[in-house]
N, C-alpha and C positions, 0 to 999 in steps of 0.2 A: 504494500500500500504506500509505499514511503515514495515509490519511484514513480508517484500520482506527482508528487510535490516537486519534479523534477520535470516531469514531462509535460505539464502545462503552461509554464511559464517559457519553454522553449516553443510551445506551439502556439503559442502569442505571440513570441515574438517573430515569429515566421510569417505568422497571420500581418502584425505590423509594418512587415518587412517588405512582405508580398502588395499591400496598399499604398506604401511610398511610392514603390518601383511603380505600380498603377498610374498613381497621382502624376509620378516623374514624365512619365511617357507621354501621359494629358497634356500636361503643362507646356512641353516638348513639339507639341503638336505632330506627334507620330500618328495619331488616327484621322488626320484632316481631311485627306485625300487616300480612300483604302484602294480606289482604283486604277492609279497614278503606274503604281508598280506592276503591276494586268498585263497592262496596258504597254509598258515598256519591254515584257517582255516578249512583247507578241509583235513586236514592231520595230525592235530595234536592229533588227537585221536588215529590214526594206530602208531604214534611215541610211544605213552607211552602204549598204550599193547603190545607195540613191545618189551619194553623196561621190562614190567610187566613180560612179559611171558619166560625173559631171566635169572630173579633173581632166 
């Protein structure tokens, strides 16, 4: 039972650990645009032969 008093207070703070990093990412604005990166990678080969076949 003792190992109750050990393991809750590390899964708080995992718990608190885990909503900084959340907050961080927000703040960051890592969610602003979820389609941005899709999108780059579905396209970014037609950019640079575009680009290749203009030099």
């Amino acid at each position: 039972m003792s190992i109750v008093y050990i393991l809750v207070p590390i899964a708080i703070l995992f718990v608190l650990i885990a909503i900084g990093v959340f907050f961080w990412a927000v703040k960051g604005e890592q969610f602003s645009d979820l389609n941005k990166q899709g999108h780059s990678i579905l396209f970014e080969d037609d950019k640079e032969q575009h680009n290749k076949s203009n030099d």
